[in-house]
BASEFI-232733 format. One record per residue (C-alpha): y, x negated, z negated; residue in three letters. Coordinates in steps of 0.5 Angstrom, whole numbers, plus 2048, in hexadecimal, padded with zeros to 3 digits. Example, Ala and Ser with C-alpha at 12.3 -4.5 7.8 and 13.67 -1.06 7.14 Angstrom:
# residues 2
7F77E77F0ALA7FE7E57F2SER
END
This chain:
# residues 296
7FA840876UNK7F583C872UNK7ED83E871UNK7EC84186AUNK7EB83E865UNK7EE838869UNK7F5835868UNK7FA83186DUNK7FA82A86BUNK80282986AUNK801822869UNK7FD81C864UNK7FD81E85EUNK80281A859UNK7FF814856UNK80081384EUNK80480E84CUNK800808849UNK800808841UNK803801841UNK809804846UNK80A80A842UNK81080A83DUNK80F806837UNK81580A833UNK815811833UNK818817830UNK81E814830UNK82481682AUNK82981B82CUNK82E819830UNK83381A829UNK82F815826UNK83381082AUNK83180982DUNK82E804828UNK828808824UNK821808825UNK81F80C82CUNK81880B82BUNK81280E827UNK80D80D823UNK809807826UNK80280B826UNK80580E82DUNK803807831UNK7FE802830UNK8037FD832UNK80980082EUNK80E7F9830UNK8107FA837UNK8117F2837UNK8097F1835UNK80B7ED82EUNK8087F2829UNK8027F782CUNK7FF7FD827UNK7F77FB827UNK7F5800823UNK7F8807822UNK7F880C81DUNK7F680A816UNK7F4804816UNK7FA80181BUNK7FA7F981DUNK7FF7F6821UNK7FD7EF825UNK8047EB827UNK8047E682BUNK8067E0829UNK8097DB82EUNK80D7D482EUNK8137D782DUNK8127DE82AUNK80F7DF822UNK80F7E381EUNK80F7E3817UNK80A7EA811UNK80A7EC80CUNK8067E8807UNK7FD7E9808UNK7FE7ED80DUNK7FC7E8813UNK7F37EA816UNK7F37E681AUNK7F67E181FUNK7F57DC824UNK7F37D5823UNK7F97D2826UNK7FE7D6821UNK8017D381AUNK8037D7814UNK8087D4810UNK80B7D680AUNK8137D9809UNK8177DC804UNK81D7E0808UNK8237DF805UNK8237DB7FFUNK81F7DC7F8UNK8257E17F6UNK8237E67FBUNK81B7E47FCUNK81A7E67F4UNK81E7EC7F5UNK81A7EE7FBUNK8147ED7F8UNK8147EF7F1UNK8197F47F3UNK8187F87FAUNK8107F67FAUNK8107F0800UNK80E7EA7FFUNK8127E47FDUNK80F7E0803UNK80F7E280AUNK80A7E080EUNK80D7DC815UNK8087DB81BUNK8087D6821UNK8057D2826UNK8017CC824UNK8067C6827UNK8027C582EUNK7FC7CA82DUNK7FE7CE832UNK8047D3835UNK8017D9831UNK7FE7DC82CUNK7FC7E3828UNK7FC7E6820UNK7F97ED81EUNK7FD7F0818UNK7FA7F6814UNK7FE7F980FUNK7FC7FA808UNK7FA802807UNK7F880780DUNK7FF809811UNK802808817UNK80680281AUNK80D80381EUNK8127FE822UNK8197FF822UNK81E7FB825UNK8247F7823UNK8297F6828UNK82D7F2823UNK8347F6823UNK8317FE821UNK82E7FF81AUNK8297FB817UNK8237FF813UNK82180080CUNK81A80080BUNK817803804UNK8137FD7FFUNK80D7FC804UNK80E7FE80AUNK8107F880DUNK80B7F4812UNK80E7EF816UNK8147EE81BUNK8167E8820UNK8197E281DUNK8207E5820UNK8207EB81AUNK8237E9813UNK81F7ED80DUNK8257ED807UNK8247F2801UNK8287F8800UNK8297FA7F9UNK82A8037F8UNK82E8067F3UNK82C8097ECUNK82A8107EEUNK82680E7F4UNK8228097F1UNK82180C7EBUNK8208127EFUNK81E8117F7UNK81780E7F6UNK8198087F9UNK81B8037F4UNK8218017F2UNK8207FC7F8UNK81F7FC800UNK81E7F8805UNK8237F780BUNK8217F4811UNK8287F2816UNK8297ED81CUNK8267EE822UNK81F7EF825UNK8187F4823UNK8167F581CUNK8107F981AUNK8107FE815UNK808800811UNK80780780DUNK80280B809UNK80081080EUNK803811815UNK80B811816UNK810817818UNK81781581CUNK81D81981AUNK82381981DUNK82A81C819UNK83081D81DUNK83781B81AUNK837821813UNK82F823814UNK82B82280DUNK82482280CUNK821821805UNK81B81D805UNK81681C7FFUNK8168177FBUNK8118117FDUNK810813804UNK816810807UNK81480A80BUNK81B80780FUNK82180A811UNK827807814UNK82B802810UNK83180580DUNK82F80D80DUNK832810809UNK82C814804UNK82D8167FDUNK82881A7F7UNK8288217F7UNK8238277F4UNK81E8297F9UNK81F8307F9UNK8268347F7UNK8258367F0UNK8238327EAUNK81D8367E8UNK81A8367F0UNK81A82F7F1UNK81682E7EAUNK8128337EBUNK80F8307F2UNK80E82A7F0UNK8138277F5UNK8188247F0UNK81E8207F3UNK81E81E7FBUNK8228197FFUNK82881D803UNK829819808UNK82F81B80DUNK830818814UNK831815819UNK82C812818UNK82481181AUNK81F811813UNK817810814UNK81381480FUNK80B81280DUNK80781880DUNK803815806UNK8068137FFUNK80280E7FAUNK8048117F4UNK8028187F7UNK7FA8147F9UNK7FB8117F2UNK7FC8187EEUNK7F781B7F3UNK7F28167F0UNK7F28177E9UNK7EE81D7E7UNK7E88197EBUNK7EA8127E7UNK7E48107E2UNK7E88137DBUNK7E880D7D5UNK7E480F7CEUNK7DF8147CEUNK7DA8147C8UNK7D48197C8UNK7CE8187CBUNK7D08167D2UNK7D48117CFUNK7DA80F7D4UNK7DD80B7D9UNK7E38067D6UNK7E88057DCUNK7EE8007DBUNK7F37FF7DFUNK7F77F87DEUNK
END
Protein backbone atom coordinates (compact mmCIF):
# COMPACT_ATOMS: atom_id res chain seq x y z
CA UNK A 1 0.00 0.00 0.00
CA UNK A 2 1.47 3.36 -1.09
CA UNK A 3 2.40 5.86 1.76
CA UNK A 4 0.12 8.66 2.23
CA UNK A 5 -0.08 11.34 0.20
CA UNK A 6 1.73 9.14 -2.35
CA UNK A 7 0.46 7.50 -5.41
CA UNK A 8 1.60 4.14 -7.38
CA UNK A 9 3.11 5.02 -10.55
CA UNK A 10 1.20 2.66 -13.12
CA UNK A 11 3.14 3.92 -16.08
CA UNK A 12 4.50 7.40 -17.76
CA UNK A 13 2.02 9.57 -18.13
CA UNK A 14 0.74 9.92 -21.82
CA UNK A 15 2.28 12.50 -24.00
CA UNK A 16 0.39 15.08 -25.94
CA UNK A 17 -0.20 14.99 -29.20
CA UNK A 18 1.83 17.66 -31.17
CA UNK A 19 -0.35 20.59 -32.43
CA UNK A 20 1.01 19.86 -35.86
CA UNK A 21 -0.14 15.85 -35.58
CA UNK A 22 -3.71 16.83 -34.22
CA UNK A 23 -6.61 16.83 -36.42
CA UNK A 24 -6.77 19.69 -38.74
CA UNK A 25 -10.66 18.95 -39.41
CA UNK A 26 -12.86 18.42 -36.47
CA UNK A 27 -16.62 18.48 -35.32
CA UNK A 28 -17.44 16.36 -38.28
CA UNK A 29 -21.01 16.62 -39.77
CA UNK A 30 -23.58 13.92 -38.63
CA UNK A 31 -23.15 11.17 -40.24
CA UNK A 32 -26.94 11.58 -42.32
CA UNK A 33 -25.28 14.50 -43.88
CA UNK A 34 -23.70 11.89 -46.26
CA UNK A 35 -20.17 11.93 -47.71
CA UNK A 36 -19.23 15.28 -50.08
CA UNK A 37 -20.31 18.32 -47.52
CA UNK A 38 -17.70 20.06 -45.78
CA UNK A 39 -16.30 17.91 -42.16
CA UNK A 40 -14.51 20.83 -41.00
CA UNK A 41 -14.80 24.01 -38.95
CA UNK A 42 -14.26 27.40 -38.59
CA UNK A 43 -10.56 27.85 -39.70
CA UNK A 44 -9.82 29.72 -36.32
CA UNK A 45 -9.52 26.21 -34.68
CA UNK A 46 -5.61 25.80 -36.13
CA UNK A 47 -2.99 28.09 -37.38
CA UNK A 48 -2.34 25.61 -40.33
CA UNK A 49 -5.99 24.92 -41.21
CA UNK A 50 -4.98 23.12 -44.84
CA UNK A 51 -3.67 19.79 -44.01
CA UNK A 52 -1.53 20.11 -47.42
CA UNK A 53 0.35 23.40 -45.85
CA UNK A 54 -1.00 25.39 -49.34
CA UNK A 55 -2.90 28.10 -47.03
CA UNK A 56 -1.82 28.74 -43.17
CA UNK A 57 -4.05 31.21 -40.99
CA UNK A 58 -1.23 33.90 -39.79
CA UNK A 59 -3.40 35.71 -37.87
CA UNK A 60 -6.73 34.65 -36.24
CA UNK A 61 -9.78 36.48 -34.88
CA UNK A 62 -10.86 39.70 -36.28
CA UNK A 63 -8.03 40.90 -38.19
CA UNK A 64 -7.64 37.30 -40.06
CA UNK A 65 -4.72 36.85 -42.99
CA UNK A 66 -4.11 33.94 -44.88
CA UNK A 67 -0.33 33.17 -46.35
CA UNK A 68 -0.47 30.78 -49.30
CA UNK A 69 2.18 29.18 -50.91
CA UNK A 70 2.83 29.57 -54.14
CA UNK A 71 5.06 27.08 -55.93
CA UNK A 72 5.95 26.11 -59.74
CA UNK A 73 3.02 24.36 -60.42
CA UNK A 74 0.36 25.56 -57.68
CA UNK A 75 -1.15 29.16 -57.93
CA UNK A 76 -3.76 30.60 -56.74
CA UNK A 77 -5.89 33.36 -58.04
CA UNK A 78 -7.88 36.55 -55.15
CA UNK A 79 -10.37 38.59 -55.14
CA UNK A 80 -8.91 42.07 -56.48
CA UNK A 81 -6.59 44.33 -53.44
CA UNK A 82 -6.96 42.00 -51.32
CA UNK A 83 -2.90 41.09 -51.91
CA UNK A 84 -0.49 42.50 -48.40
CA UNK A 85 2.39 41.25 -49.13
CA UNK A 86 4.34 38.51 -51.05
CA UNK A 87 7.61 37.31 -51.81
CA UNK A 88 9.95 39.02 -54.55
CA UNK A 89 10.01 35.99 -56.70
CA UNK A 90 5.89 35.77 -57.13
CA UNK A 91 3.85 37.71 -60.50
CA UNK A 92 0.57 38.95 -60.40
CA UNK A 93 -1.31 38.78 -63.42
CA UNK A 94 -4.47 39.94 -64.22
CA UNK A 95 -7.83 37.85 -65.49
CA UNK A 96 -11.31 38.09 -66.28
CA UNK A 97 -12.78 34.62 -65.17
CA UNK A 98 -15.39 33.50 -67.62
CA UNK A 99 -15.79 36.19 -70.01
CA UNK A 100 -16.90 40.08 -70.10
CA UNK A 101 -20.51 38.66 -69.76
CA UNK A 102 -19.85 37.07 -66.56
CA UNK A 103 -17.30 39.37 -65.22
CA UNK A 104 -19.56 42.49 -65.60
CA UNK A 105 -22.30 40.43 -64.11
CA UNK A 106 -19.99 39.40 -60.98
CA UNK A 107 -18.74 42.72 -60.31
CA UNK A 108 -21.45 45.21 -60.94
CA UNK A 109 -24.11 42.67 -59.67
CA UNK A 110 -22.77 40.00 -56.79
CA UNK A 111 -20.04 42.48 -55.41
CA UNK A 112 -16.65 41.10 -56.79
CA UNK A 113 -14.12 42.26 -58.98
CA UNK A 114 -14.09 42.03 -62.65
CA UNK A 115 -10.71 40.93 -62.53
CA UNK A 116 -9.16 38.29 -60.32
CA UNK A 117 -5.65 38.45 -59.53
CA UNK A 118 -3.53 35.31 -60.55
CA UNK A 119 -0.07 34.46 -58.61
CA UNK A 120 2.81 32.65 -59.81
CA UNK A 121 6.39 31.99 -59.64
CA UNK A 122 8.67 34.33 -61.56
CA UNK A 123 10.05 32.01 -64.38
CA UNK A 124 13.59 30.69 -63.02
CA UNK A 125 13.26 32.60 -59.36
CA UNK A 126 12.96 29.80 -57.69
CA UNK A 127 10.66 26.65 -56.51
CA UNK A 128 8.53 28.53 -54.12
CA UNK A 129 7.14 31.62 -53.00
CA UNK A 130 4.48 33.36 -50.43
CA UNK A 131 1.44 35.70 -50.67
CA UNK A 132 -0.42 37.26 -47.53
CA UNK A 133 -4.15 37.99 -48.12
CA UNK A 134 -6.27 40.05 -45.79
CA UNK A 135 -9.66 40.69 -46.36
CA UNK A 136 -11.30 43.90 -46.66
CA UNK A 137 -13.49 44.40 -43.04
CA UNK A 138 -12.92 42.60 -39.65
CA UNK A 139 -14.10 38.84 -39.71
CA UNK A 140 -13.06 35.30 -40.03
CA UNK A 141 -11.57 33.50 -42.91
CA UNK A 142 -12.44 29.74 -43.53
CA UNK A 143 -11.23 26.74 -46.03
CA UNK A 144 -13.71 24.51 -47.74
CA UNK A 145 -13.01 21.92 -50.06
CA UNK A 146 -13.92 20.80 -53.53
CA UNK A 147 -13.72 17.52 -54.55
CA UNK A 148 -14.98 18.16 -57.78
CA UNK A 149 -18.37 15.76 -57.82
CA UNK A 150 -20.30 16.86 -54.44
CA UNK A 151 -21.97 20.29 -54.21
CA UNK A 152 -20.09 23.46 -54.81
CA UNK A 153 -20.94 26.71 -52.65
CA UNK A 154 -22.64 29.94 -52.73
CA UNK A 155 -20.87 32.58 -51.50
CA UNK A 156 -22.74 35.93 -50.50
CA UNK A 157 -21.29 39.56 -52.56
CA UNK A 158 -17.82 39.88 -50.69
CA UNK A 159 -17.08 37.05 -49.20
CA UNK A 160 -15.18 35.48 -51.62
CA UNK A 161 -11.13 35.73 -50.84
CA UNK A 162 -9.25 33.63 -53.11
CA UNK A 163 -8.93 29.54 -54.19
CA UNK A 164 -6.62 27.29 -56.38
CA UNK A 165 -6.37 28.12 -60.01
CA UNK A 166 -8.46 24.36 -60.30
CA UNK A 167 -11.70 26.21 -58.75
CA UNK A 168 -14.29 27.79 -61.15
CA UNK A 169 -16.12 31.42 -59.88
CA UNK A 170 -19.31 31.69 -62.09
CA UNK A 171 -22.16 33.87 -60.83
CA UNK A 172 -25.56 32.74 -59.65
CA UNK A 173 -28.67 34.61 -60.38
CA UNK A 174 -31.78 34.54 -57.03
CA UNK A 175 -35.29 34.51 -57.88
CA UNK A 176 -37.40 37.72 -57.56
CA UNK A 177 -38.41 37.24 -53.49
CA UNK A 178 -34.86 36.33 -52.62
CA UNK A 179 -33.29 39.25 -54.15
CA UNK A 180 -35.51 41.54 -53.52
CA UNK A 181 -35.87 40.20 -50.09
CA UNK A 182 -32.66 37.90 -48.93
CA UNK A 183 -30.22 40.66 -48.40
CA UNK A 184 -27.85 39.50 -50.90
CA UNK A 185 -28.58 40.99 -54.24
CA UNK A 186 -30.49 39.56 -56.88
CA UNK A 187 -26.66 37.84 -57.71
CA UNK A 188 -24.29 35.57 -55.81
CA UNK A 189 -21.13 34.11 -56.34
CA UNK A 190 -20.89 30.19 -57.15
CA UNK A 191 -17.63 28.58 -56.66
CA UNK A 192 -17.40 24.81 -58.36
CA UNK A 193 -14.82 22.36 -59.77
CA UNK A 194 -12.25 20.89 -57.64
CA UNK A 195 -9.79 22.31 -55.28
CA UNK A 196 -9.92 24.91 -51.73
CA UNK A 197 -11.46 28.13 -51.66
CA UNK A 198 -11.64 30.82 -49.01
CA UNK A 199 -14.40 32.36 -47.92
CA UNK A 200 -14.20 36.01 -45.64
CA UNK A 201 -16.96 37.63 -43.37
CA UNK A 202 -17.78 40.79 -41.09
CA UNK A 203 -17.51 39.23 -37.86
CA UNK A 204 -16.84 35.53 -37.05
CA UNK A 205 -18.64 32.63 -38.71
CA UNK A 206 -20.87 29.83 -37.40
CA UNK A 207 -21.50 26.32 -39.34
CA UNK A 208 -24.82 24.51 -39.36
CA UNK A 209 -25.41 21.46 -40.79
CA UNK A 210 -29.36 20.58 -41.90
CA UNK A 211 -30.43 17.21 -42.15
CA UNK A 212 -32.64 16.29 -45.22
CA UNK A 213 -36.36 18.28 -44.12
CA UNK A 214 -34.46 20.63 -41.21
CA UNK A 215 -35.13 24.47 -41.47
CA UNK A 216 -33.25 27.17 -39.91
CA UNK A 217 -34.27 30.91 -40.72
CA UNK A 218 -31.39 33.15 -40.82
CA UNK A 219 -31.53 36.92 -40.82
CA UNK A 220 -31.01 38.93 -43.72
CA UNK A 221 -27.22 39.90 -44.29
CA UNK A 222 -25.68 37.30 -42.26
CA UNK A 223 -25.48 34.48 -44.57
CA UNK A 224 -22.07 33.92 -45.84
CA UNK A 225 -21.95 30.70 -48.00
CA UNK A 226 -23.98 27.64 -48.12
CA UNK A 227 -24.25 24.64 -50.30
CA UNK A 228 -24.75 24.89 -53.78
CA UNK A 229 -28.25 23.83 -54.55
CA UNK A 230 -29.90 24.35 -51.20
CA UNK A 231 -32.92 24.54 -51.22
CA UNK A 232 -34.13 28.28 -49.09
CA UNK A 233 -36.88 30.61 -49.45
CA UNK A 234 -38.27 34.04 -47.83
CA UNK A 235 -40.24 33.80 -44.80
CA UNK A 236 -41.69 36.12 -41.77
CA UNK A 237 -39.43 35.77 -38.71
CA UNK A 238 -41.97 35.11 -36.48
CA UNK A 239 -45.52 33.59 -37.15
CA UNK A 240 -47.81 36.50 -37.17
CA UNK A 241 -47.78 39.54 -39.23
CA UNK A 242 -47.94 42.00 -36.10
CA UNK A 243 -44.81 40.05 -34.31
CA UNK A 244 -42.40 39.99 -36.89
CA UNK A 245 -43.03 43.72 -37.44
CA UNK A 246 -43.02 44.72 -33.98
CA UNK A 247 -39.42 42.85 -33.44
CA UNK A 248 -37.75 44.59 -36.02
CA UNK A 249 -36.87 41.14 -37.68
CA UNK A 250 -38.55 41.38 -40.83
CA UNK A 251 -38.51 38.63 -43.53
CA UNK A 252 -35.37 36.01 -43.14
CA UNK A 253 -33.89 33.33 -45.47
CA UNK A 254 -35.53 29.74 -44.56
CA UNK A 255 -33.07 27.58 -45.47
CA UNK A 256 -34.23 23.61 -45.55
CA UNK A 257 -31.50 21.03 -45.69
CA UNK A 258 -29.60 18.57 -46.32
CA UNK A 259 -27.37 20.91 -46.59
CA UNK A 260 -24.29 23.01 -44.77
CA UNK A 261 -25.02 27.04 -44.40
CA UNK A 262 -22.25 29.29 -42.44
CA UNK A 263 -23.58 32.74 -40.92
CA UNK A 264 -21.26 35.93 -39.90
CA UNK A 265 -21.88 37.04 -36.53
CA UNK A 266 -22.07 40.98 -37.74
CA UNK A 267 -24.28 42.92 -40.86
CA UNK A 268 -22.98 46.21 -42.36
CA UNK A 269 -26.22 47.50 -42.65
CA UNK A 270 -26.73 46.76 -39.03
CA UNK A 271 -23.04 48.64 -38.02
CA UNK A 272 -24.34 51.33 -40.46
CA UNK A 273 -27.97 51.75 -38.90
CA UNK A 274 -26.11 51.60 -35.79
CA UNK A 275 -23.94 54.58 -37.01
CA UNK A 276 -26.19 57.24 -37.78
CA UNK A 277 -27.33 59.05 -34.57
CA UNK A 278 -23.41 59.78 -34.13
CA UNK A 279 -23.29 61.01 -37.83
CA UNK A 280 -22.48 64.88 -38.14
CA UNK A 281 -26.07 66.01 -38.99
CA UNK A 282 -26.19 68.54 -42.30
CA UNK A 283 -27.79 72.31 -42.02
CA UNK A 284 -27.76 73.79 -38.63
CA UNK A 285 -28.35 77.56 -38.13
CA UNK A 286 -28.13 79.25 -34.78
CA UNK A 287 -24.97 80.15 -32.90
CA UNK A 288 -22.90 77.03 -33.18
CA UNK A 289 -23.64 77.19 -36.87
CA UNK A 290 -23.44 73.32 -38.09
CA UNK A 291 -21.44 70.68 -39.81
CA UNK A 292 -22.57 70.05 -43.75
CA UNK A 293 -21.77 66.43 -44.59
CA UNK A 294 -22.43 65.11 -48.08
CA UNK A 295 -22.19 61.93 -48.79
CA UNK A 296 -21.59 61.25 -52.98
Amino acid sequence: MAAAGHYPVIGPPPEKEPTERQPLLVNAAPAIMGAGYYQGTAALQHNNFDPTGKYKLKCEGAFAAVECAISESDGLKSQGSVMVTMSGNVDIDTKMEGGLGLSLLRCCCAGGSMFFSHYSIKPGQGPRGDVLLAPPVPGEVILLPLDGMSPGWVVQPGGFLACDHSVSIGVKMLDIAQGCCGGEGFFVMEAGGRGRLLICSYGAITRYDLAPGEKRKIDNGYCVAWTSGMQWTIAKAARGLWNTVVSGEGLVANFTGPGTVFVQTRSMQNLANALVPYLPKTGGGGSGGGIEVSIA
